[in-house]
Phi, psi and omega in degrees: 000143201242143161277070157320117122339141184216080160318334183228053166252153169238104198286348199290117169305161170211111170317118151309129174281128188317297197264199192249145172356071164134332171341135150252173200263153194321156161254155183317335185279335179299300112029250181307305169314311171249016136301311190276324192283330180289271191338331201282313213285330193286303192299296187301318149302352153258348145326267200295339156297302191309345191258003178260015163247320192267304179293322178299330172281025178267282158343311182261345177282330178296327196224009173055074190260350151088053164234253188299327192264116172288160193269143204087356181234034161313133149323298179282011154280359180097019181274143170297125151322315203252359198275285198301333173286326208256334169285340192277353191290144186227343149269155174087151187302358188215049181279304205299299159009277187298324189288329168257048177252344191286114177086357176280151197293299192314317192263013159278297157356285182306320203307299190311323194276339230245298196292301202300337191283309154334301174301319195283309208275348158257344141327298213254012166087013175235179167074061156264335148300328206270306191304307156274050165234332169285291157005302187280353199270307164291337158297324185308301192307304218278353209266306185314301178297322178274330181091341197343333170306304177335159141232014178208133182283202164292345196256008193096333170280178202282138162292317208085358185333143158255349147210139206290000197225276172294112172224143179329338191271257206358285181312314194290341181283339187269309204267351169300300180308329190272324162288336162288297181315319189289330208081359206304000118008290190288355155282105190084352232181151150305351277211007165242311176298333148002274185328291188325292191357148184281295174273033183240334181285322186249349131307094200263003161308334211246357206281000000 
């Protein structure tokens, strides 16, 4: 078989181009708008997963929805939120504590309130700063309840710990702070008419 040469043929790969003919290429202000446009869609889809974590254990603990809450054993059925959990601490410096805080009216409340507001206030993009003081106050408590340093409870068996330090409450405290910092509200969210509000305007606390 004879091989012809082709002198004006171009053996060279070349990437097909992204854009269209004759384009020109994006500008740096171009650029950066759908970086920042990206980045808005991202922090507002961990809004509303985190706050679809937060409002469903609202839910299943309020109506016994038979996932972490077996059905009848709702808070309006008259089940405790915190007993069980908070009567099972076996480790940490506030083990007793907790045990007598278990089932108590006032810390079922709070418990109940912190989670439906907090679930609420990331849904609908507002109150986001509040929501991460409550938010960390409550991961704080609860990460204070499991202990992750331990690596043995009070009776002596293994905690199961996996780390002595980052566990999902730590991380969920962290992306609560961060979504307030970010603003993250105004996408996808409320979180700019909010803002307008009069008394949300001279309360920058509240945004």
């Amino acid at each position: 078989m004879a091989v012809h040469g082709h002198p004006h043929r171009h053996l060279g790969f070349r990437f097909p181009s992204l854009g269209k003919a004759g384009a020109a290429p994006a500008s740096a202000e171009e650029t950066t708008a759908a970086a920042t446009a990206t980045r808005a869609y991202m922090f507002a889809g961990v809004r509303l997963l985190t706050g679809f974590v937060f409002l469903w254990a609202f839910l299943d603990k309020t109506f016994g929805l038979g996932y972490a809450t077996p059905s009848g054993k709702g808070w309006i059925d008259g089940g405790s939120p915190t007993k069980g959990f908070l009567s099972g601490v076996a480790v940490g410096p506030m083990e007793s504590t907790f045990h007598d805080w278990a089932g108590a009216t006032w810390a079922d409340w709070l418990f109940m309130l912190g989670l439906g507001g907090i679930g609420l206030a990331l849904i609908a993009g507002i109150g986001l700063r509040l929501a991460a003081v409550a938010g960390t106050a409550m991961m704080a408590l609860m990460w204070i309840a499991e202990w992750p340093p331990a690596k043995h409870l009070s009776d002596g068996s293994a905690s199961m710990s996996t780390n002595p330090f980052a566990d999902y409450h730590l991380v969920y405290a962290v992306v609560l702070i961060a979504l307030a910092a970010a603003g993250a509200g105004a996408t996808w969210g409320l979180g700019k008419a909010w803002a307008r509000l009069p008394f949300v305007s001279r309360n920058r606390w509240l945004l």
